[in-house]
C-alpha positions as CSV (number, residue, x, y, z in Angstrom):
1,X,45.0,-98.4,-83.0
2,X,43.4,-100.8,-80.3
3,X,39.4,-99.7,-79.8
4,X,38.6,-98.7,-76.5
5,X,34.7,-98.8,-77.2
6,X,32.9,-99.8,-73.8
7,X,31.1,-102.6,-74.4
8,X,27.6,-101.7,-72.6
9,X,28.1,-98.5,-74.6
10,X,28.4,-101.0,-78.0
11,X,25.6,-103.0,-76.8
12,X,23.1,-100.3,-75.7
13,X,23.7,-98.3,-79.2
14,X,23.1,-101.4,-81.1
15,X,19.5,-101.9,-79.0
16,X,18.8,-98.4,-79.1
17,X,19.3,-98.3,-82.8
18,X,17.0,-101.1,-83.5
19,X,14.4,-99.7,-80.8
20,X,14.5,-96.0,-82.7
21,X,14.1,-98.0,-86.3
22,X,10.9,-100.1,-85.1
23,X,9.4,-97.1,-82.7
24,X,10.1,-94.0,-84.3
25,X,7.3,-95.8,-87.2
26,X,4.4,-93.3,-87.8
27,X,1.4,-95.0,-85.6
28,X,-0.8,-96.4,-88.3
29,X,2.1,-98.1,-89.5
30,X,2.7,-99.1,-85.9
31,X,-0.2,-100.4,-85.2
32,X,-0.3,-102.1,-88.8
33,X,2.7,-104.2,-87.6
34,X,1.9,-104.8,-84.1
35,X,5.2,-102.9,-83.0
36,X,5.3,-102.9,-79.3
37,X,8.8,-102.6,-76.8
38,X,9.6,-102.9,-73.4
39,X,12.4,-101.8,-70.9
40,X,13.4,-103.9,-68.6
41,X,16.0,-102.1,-66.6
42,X,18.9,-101.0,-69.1
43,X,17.2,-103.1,-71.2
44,X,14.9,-102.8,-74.1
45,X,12.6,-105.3,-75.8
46,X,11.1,-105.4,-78.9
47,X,8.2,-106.9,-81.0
48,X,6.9,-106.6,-84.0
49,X,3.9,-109.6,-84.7
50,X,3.1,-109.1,-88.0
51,X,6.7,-109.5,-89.4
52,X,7.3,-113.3,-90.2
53,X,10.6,-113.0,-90.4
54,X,11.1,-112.5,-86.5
55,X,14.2,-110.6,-86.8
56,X,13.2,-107.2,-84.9
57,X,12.0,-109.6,-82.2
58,X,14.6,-109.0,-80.0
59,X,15.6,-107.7,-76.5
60,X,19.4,-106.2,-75.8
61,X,21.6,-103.5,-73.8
62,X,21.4,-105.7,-70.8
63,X,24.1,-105.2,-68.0
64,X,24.5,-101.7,-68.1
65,X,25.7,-101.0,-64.7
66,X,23.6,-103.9,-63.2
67,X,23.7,-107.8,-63.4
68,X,22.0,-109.7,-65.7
69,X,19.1,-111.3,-63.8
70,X,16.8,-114.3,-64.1
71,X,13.4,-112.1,-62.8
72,X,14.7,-109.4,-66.1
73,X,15.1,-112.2,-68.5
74,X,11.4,-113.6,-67.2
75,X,10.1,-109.9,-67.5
76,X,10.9,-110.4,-71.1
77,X,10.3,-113.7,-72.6
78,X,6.4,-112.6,-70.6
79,X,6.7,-109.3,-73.2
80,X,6.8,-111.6,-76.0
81,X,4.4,-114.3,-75.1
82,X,2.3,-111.0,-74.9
83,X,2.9,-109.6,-77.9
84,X,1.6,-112.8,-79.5
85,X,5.2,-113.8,-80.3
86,X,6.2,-117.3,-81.4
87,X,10.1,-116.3,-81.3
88,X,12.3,-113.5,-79.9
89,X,16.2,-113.3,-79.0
90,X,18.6,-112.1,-76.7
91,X,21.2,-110.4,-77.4
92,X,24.1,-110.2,-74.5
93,X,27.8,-109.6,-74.6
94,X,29.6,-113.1,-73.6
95,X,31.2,-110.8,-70.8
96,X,28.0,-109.8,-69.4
97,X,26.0,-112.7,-69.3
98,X,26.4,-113.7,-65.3
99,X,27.9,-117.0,-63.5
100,X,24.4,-118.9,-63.4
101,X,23.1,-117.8,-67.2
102,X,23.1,-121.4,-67.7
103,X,20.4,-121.9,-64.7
104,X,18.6,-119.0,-66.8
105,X,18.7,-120.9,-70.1
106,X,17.4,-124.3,-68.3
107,X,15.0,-122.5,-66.2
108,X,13.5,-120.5,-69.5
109,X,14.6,-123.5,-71.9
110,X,16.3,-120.9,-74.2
111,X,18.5,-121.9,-77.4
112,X,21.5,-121.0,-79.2
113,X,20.5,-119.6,-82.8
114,X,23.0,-117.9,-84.9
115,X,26.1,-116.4,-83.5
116,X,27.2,-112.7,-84.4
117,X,30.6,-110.6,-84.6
118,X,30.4,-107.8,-82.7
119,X,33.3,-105.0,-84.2
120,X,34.2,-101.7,-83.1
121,X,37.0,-98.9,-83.5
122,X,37.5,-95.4,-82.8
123,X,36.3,-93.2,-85.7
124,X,39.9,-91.9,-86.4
125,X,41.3,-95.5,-86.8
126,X,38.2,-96.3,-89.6
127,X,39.3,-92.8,-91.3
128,X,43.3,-93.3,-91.2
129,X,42.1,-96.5,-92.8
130,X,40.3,-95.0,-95.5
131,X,43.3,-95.1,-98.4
132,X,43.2,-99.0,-97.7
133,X,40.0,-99.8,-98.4
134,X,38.5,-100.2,-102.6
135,X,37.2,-97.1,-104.4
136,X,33.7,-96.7,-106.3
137,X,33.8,-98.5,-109.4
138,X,33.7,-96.3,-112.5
139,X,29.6,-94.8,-113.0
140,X,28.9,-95.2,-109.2
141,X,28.1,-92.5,-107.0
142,X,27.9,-92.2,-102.6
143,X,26.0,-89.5,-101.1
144,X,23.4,-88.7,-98.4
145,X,19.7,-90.0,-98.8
146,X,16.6,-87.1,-99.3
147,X,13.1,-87.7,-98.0
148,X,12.0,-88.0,-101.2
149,X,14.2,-90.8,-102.2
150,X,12.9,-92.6,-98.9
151,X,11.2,-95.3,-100.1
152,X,13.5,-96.7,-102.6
153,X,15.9,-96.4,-100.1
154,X,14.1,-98.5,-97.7
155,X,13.0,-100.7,-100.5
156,X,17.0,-101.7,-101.4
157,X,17.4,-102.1,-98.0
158,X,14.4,-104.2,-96.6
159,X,14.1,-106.4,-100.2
160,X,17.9,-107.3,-99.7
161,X,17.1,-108.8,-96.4
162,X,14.3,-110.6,-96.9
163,X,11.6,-108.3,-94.8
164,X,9.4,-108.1,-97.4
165,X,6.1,-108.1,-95.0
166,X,3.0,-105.4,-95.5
167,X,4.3,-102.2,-93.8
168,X,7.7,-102.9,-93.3
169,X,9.2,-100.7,-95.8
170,X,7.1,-98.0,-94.7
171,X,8.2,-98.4,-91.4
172,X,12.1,-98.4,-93.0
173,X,11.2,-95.2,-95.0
174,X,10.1,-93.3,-92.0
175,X,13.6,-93.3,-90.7
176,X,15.0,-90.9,-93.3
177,X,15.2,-87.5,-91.8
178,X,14.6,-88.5,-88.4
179,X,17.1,-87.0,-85.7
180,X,20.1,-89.1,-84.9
181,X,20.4,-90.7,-88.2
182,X,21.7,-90.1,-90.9
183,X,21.3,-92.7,-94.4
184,X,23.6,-92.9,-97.5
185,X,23.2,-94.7,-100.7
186,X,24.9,-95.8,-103.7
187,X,23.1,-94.8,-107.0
188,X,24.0,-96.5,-110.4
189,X,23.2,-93.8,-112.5
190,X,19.9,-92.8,-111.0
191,X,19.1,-96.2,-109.6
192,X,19.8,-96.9,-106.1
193,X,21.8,-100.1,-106.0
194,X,23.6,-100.2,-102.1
195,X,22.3,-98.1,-99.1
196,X,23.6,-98.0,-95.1
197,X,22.7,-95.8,-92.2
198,X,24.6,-94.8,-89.1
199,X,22.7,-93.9,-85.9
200,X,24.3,-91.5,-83.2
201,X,23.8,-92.5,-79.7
202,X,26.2,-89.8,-77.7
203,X,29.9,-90.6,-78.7
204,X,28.7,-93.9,-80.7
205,X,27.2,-94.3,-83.6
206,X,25.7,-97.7,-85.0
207,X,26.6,-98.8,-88.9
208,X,23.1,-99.9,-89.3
209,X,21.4,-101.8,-92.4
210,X,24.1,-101.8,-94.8
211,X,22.4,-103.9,-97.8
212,X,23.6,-104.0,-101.6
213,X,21.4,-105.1,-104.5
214,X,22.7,-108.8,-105.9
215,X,23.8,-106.8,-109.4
216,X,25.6,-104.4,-107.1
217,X,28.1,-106.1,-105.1
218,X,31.9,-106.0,-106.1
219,X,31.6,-102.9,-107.1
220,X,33.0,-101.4,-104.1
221,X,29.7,-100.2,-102.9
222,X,29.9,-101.1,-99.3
223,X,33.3,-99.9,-98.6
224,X,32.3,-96.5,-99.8
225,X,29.1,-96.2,-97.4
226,X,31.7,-97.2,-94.8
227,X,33.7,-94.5,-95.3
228,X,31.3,-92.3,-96.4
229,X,29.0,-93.2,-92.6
230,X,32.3,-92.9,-90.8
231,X,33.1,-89.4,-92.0
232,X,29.6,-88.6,-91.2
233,X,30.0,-89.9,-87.3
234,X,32.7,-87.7,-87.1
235,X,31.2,-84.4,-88.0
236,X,28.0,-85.8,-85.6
237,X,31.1,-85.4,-82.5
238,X,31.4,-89.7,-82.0
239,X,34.5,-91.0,-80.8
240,X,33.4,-95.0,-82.0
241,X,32.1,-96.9,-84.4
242,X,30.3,-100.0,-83.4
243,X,29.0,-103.1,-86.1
244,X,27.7,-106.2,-86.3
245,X,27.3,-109.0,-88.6
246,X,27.0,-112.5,-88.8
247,X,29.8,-114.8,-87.4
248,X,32.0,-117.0,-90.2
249,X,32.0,-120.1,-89.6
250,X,34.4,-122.6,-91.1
251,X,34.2,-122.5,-95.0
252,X,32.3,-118.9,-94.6
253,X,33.4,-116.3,-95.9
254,X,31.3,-112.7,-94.8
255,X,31.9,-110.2,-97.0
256,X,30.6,-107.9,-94.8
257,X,32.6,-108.7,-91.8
258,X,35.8,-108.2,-94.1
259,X,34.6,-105.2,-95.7
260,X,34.3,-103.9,-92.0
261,X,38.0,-105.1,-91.0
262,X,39.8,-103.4,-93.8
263,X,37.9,-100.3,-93.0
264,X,39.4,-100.0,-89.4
265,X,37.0,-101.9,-87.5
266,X,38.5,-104.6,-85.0
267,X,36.2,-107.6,-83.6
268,X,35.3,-107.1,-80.2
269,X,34.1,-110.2,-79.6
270,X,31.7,-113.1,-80.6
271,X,28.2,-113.2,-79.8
272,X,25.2,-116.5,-79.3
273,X,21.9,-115.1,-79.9
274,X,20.0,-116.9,-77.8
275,X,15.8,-117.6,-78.5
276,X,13.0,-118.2,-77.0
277,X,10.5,-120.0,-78.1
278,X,6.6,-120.4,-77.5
C-alpha cells in the first residue's frame, strides 16, 4: 500500500512534536535550559541554550500553504542569534524549499549538515505488516510507560542519545502523561532497556525518540515499540504514521531506518538539514 501522507502534514507533525517535547517542560526546568520557540508563519523555531548538544535547536513545518521566504528564514536565524545560539537547523521538505533557496543559503551563508530519511505509511499498511516484522526475544516485555516510571524512561532515552546536559532528562520525563502522547518501553525483567513515544497531531502521529540501551539491541526491541506505537495511533483515530532517521550513506547501514521499512513504513523522501551558524 502506497502512503498518501501529505507532506506539510509529515513536516508540521514532526515540528510540532519536537516543539510540545521542549515547551510542554515545567517552567523551572524551562528556564533552567533556556528553552525559548518562535513561529514564524507555519513555522516554529526552537532553542534550547544550555543544551551543548544543539540538537533541539531547530526550526521546521515551513511551507504549509505558503512559500518558503527569505524575510521567514531571516526572522529565524534573528531567533537564534537571540537566544544566544551558536548553531540551529532547518528542516524543509526538498519539495518545499522554493526556486531561489540557493539566493537564501548565499544570502544567510547556511550549510548542509547531516541528511535525514523522512518515512511514512498509513497506519493499516504498518499493522498488516506486523506478522513480518521480529518478535520479543524470550524474557522481554512491551507495554505503556506510568508517571512513575518517568524518569527512567527518559533516562534510556536521553543517555542513548547523548543529551546528557543538567535538566534535560527532567525536561524528557515531563512528557509522560501529557495529552497527545503516548510512551512505551521495553523492560528486561524490571529494567527498562528500549523506550519510543508516538505523538498525535490530528490524523498523524509522530514515532518519536525511539532509543535502545547498547545491551539491548537485537533483541527485537524496536520492532516491538513499532508495533506496539502503531497499534496505539490507531485507537488515538490517525490515519498515518510519519518517521525520521538518519540517511545511509554508502557503507551505512541504519538499523533504525530498516527496522522502520519492514514495519510498513515507505521513505518519502530525503532531507539536507541545513545550519546556521554564528
Amino acid at each position: 500500500m502506497t502512503t498518501d501522507v501529505p507532506i506539510t502534514l509529515a513536516e508540521q507533525t514532526e515540528i510540532a512534536a519536537y516543539a510540545d517535547f521542549v515547551t510542554g517542560a515545567p517552567a523551572p526546568v524551562r528556564d533552567a535550559l533556556g528553552i525559548a520557540s518562535l513561529r514564524v508563519g507555519s513555522a516554529l523555531a526552537l532553542a534550547i541554550r544550555e543544551d551543548p548538544s544543539r540538537f533541539f535547536n531547530r526550526a521546521g513545518g515551513f511551507g504549509a500553504g505558503e512559500p518558503v521566504t527569505v524575510d521567514a528564514v531571516t526572522e529565524v536565524c534573528d531567533f537564534f542569534r537571540a537566544q544566544g545560539l551558536s548553531q540551529g537547523a532547518f528542516m524543509i521538505a526538498p519539495v518545499l524549499l522554493p526556486p531561489d533557496w540557493a539566493t537564501t543559503v548565499d544570502k544567510l551563508h547556511l550549510g548542509q549538515g547531516d541528511r535525514f530519511a523522512k518515512l511514512g505509511c498509513n497506519v493499516e499498511a504498518a499493522l498488516s505488516a506486523v506478522d513480518g516484522v521480529a518478535t520479543l526475544r524470550t524474557g522481554l516485555r512491551v507495554g505503556p510507560v506510568e508517571p512513575r516510571q518517568a524518569e527512567e524512561w527518559a533516562t534510556v532515552m536521553m543517555t542513548t542519545f547523548g543529551f546528557t546536559a543538567p535538566g534535560m532528562t527532567d525536561m524528557a520525563a515531563s512528557c509522560v502523561g501529557r495529552p497527545e502522547w503516548e510512551q512505551f518501553a521495553v523492560w528486561d525483567g524490571e529494567r527498562i532497556i528500549a523506550v519510543g513515544s508516538i505523538f498525535v497531531n490530528g490524523e498523524c502521529a509522530d514515532m518519536f525518540g525511539g532509543a535502545t540501551l547498547p545491551e539491548g539491541r537485537g533483541r527485537g526491541a524496536q520492532s516491538a515499540l513499532l508495533t506496539a506505537r502503531a497499534r496505539a495511533a490507531q485507537a488515538a483515530g490517525c490515519r498515518w504514521l510519519v518517521a525520521e532517521t538518519g540517511a545511509e550513506r554508502p557503507g551505512d547501514h541504519n538499523t533504525s531506518l530498516h527496522n522502520m521499512l519492514r514495519s510498513g513504513f515507505e521513505p518519502l523522501y530525503e532531507r539536507a538539514t541545513w545550519l546556521w551558524k554564528d
